[in-house]
C-alpha positions in Angstrom: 11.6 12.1 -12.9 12.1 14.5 -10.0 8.3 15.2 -10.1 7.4 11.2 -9.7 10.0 10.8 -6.9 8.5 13.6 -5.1 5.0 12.2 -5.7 6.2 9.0 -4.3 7.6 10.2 -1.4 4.6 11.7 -0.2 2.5 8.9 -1.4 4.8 6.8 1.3 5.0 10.0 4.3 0.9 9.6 4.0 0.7 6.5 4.2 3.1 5.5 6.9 1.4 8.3 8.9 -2.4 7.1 8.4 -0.7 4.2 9.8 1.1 5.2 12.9 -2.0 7.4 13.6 -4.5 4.2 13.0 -2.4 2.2 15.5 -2.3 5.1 18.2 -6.0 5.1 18.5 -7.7 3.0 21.0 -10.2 0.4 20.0 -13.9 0.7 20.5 -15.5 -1.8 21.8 -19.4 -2.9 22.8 -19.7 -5.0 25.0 -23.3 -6.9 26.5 -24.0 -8.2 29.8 -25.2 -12.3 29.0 -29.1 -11.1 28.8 -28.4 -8.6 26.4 -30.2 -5.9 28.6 -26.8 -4.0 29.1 -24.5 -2.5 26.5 -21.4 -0.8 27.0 -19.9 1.4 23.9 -16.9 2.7 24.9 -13.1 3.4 23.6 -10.2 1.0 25.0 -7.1 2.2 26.0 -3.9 1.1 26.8 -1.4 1.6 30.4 1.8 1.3 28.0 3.7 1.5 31.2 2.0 4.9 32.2 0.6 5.7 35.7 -3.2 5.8 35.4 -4.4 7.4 38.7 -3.3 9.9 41.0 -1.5 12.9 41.2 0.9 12.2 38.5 -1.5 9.8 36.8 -3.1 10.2 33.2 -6.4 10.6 35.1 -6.2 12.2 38.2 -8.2 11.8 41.4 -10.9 13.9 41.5 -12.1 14.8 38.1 -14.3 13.8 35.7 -13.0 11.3 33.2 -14.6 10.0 30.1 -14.4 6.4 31.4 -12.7 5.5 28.3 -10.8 7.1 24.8 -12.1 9.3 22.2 -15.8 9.9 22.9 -17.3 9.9 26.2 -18.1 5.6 27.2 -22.1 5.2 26.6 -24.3 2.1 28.7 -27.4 1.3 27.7 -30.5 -0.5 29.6 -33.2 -2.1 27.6 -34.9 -2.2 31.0 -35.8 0.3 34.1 -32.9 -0.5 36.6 -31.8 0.7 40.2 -28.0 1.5 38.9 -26.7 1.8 42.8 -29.1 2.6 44.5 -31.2 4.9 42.2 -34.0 4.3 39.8 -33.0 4.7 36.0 -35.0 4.7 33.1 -34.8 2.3 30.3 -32.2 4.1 27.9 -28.9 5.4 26.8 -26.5 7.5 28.6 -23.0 9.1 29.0 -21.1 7.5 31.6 -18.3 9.3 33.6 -16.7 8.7 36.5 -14.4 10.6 39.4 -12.1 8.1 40.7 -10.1 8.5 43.8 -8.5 6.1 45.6 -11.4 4.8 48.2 -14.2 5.3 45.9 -15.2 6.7 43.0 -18.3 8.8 42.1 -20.1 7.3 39.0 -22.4 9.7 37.0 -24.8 9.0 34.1 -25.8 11.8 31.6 -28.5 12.1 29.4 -26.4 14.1 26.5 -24.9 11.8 24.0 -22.9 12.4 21.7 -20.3 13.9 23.7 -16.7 13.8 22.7 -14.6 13.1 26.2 -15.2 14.9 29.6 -14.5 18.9 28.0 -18.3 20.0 28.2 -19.1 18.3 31.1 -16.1 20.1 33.1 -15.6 23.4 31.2 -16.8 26.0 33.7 -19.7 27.4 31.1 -20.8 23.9 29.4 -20.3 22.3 32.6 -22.8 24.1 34.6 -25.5 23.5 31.7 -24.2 19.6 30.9 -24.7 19.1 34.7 -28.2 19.9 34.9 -28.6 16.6 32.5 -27.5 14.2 35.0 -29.7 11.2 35.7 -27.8 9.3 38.3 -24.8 9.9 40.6 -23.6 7.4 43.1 -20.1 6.4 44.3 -18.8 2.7 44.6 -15.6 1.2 46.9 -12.6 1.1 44.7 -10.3 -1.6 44.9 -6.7 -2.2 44.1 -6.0 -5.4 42.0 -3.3 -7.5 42.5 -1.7 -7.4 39.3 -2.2 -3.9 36.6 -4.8 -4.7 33.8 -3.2 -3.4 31.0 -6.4 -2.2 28.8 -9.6 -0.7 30.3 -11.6 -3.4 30.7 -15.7 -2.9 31.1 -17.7 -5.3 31.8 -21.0 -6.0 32.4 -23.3 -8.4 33.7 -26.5 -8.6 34.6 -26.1 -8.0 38.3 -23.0 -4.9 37.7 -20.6 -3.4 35.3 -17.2 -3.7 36.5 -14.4 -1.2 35.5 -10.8 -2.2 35.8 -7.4 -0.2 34.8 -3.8 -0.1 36.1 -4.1 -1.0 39.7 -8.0 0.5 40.0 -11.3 -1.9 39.7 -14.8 -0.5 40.7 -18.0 -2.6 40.2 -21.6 -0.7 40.2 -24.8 -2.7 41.3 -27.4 -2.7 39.0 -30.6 -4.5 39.3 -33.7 -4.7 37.0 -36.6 -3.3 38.1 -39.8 -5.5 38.1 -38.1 -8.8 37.6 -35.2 -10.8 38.1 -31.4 -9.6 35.7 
């Protein structure tokens, strides 16, 4: 009897934890620009009355941030495009950003797989993970007029925007040879 109650019990601890842990996580979402030619993979969280940015923000100005939860946010171009104003090849790759309060820096990698920001800014990793960088190019930041709650990304086939808390950033992009 004592035996079954125990197995209940942590038949009941397990799964009320798988739950509480399952709702913790942030969504993943991809999202397509209308012609399909830009896809955005990328882990949504939530402000939950946190401060995103700044000092005593969750990300703070001047590092590198996944642009997202969980693993490092990935874009993908089915076509060459000028992603600011530099030339990038057709493909997928690691996005990050560095925001700050005028403008952020917005960085594309050519390393997938990568599970948040830690390679890219441990001292060792970092140097190496650096060297894989396809494009780096920094965009006005604005403040909105209201918080968005979830990280929103969004793109189109003229820019992807990126809006959190009080922050929103949109990055040109253009495809090269022909009209988004």
């Amino acid at each position: 009897m004592k035996k079954g109650l125990l197995v209940c019990l942590a038949l009941l601890i397990t799964a009320t934890s798988t739950l509480v842990f399952a709702q913790a996580k942030s969504p993943h979402l991809k999202v397509e620009s209308p012609s399909k030619s830009v896809k955005v993979v990328y882990g949504q969280p939530s402000k939950r009355g946190r401060v995103i940015f700044g000092a005593d923000g969750l990300e703070k100005y001047g590092k590198v941030w996944r642009t997202g939860a969980d693993e490092a946010t990935e874009i993908t171009f089915t076509k060459d495009v000028m992603f600011g104003d530099k030339m990038v090849k057709a493909g997928t790759y690691t996005l990050f950003t560095i925001p700050d309060e005028k403008e952020w820096t917005v960085i594309l990698n050519s390393k997938l797989g990568q599970w948040g920001a830690y390679d890219y800014i441990d001292p060792v990793k970092g140097v190496e993970l650096k060297k894989k960088d396809v494009a780096e190019i920094k965009v006005p930041a604005k403040t909105n007029a209201t918080p968005v709650e979830k990280l929103t990304i969004t793109p189109t086939d003229s820019q992807v925007s990126i809006a959190w808390d009080m922050a929103s950033i949109a990055i040109p992009i253009k495809a090269v040879g022909g009209t988004n």
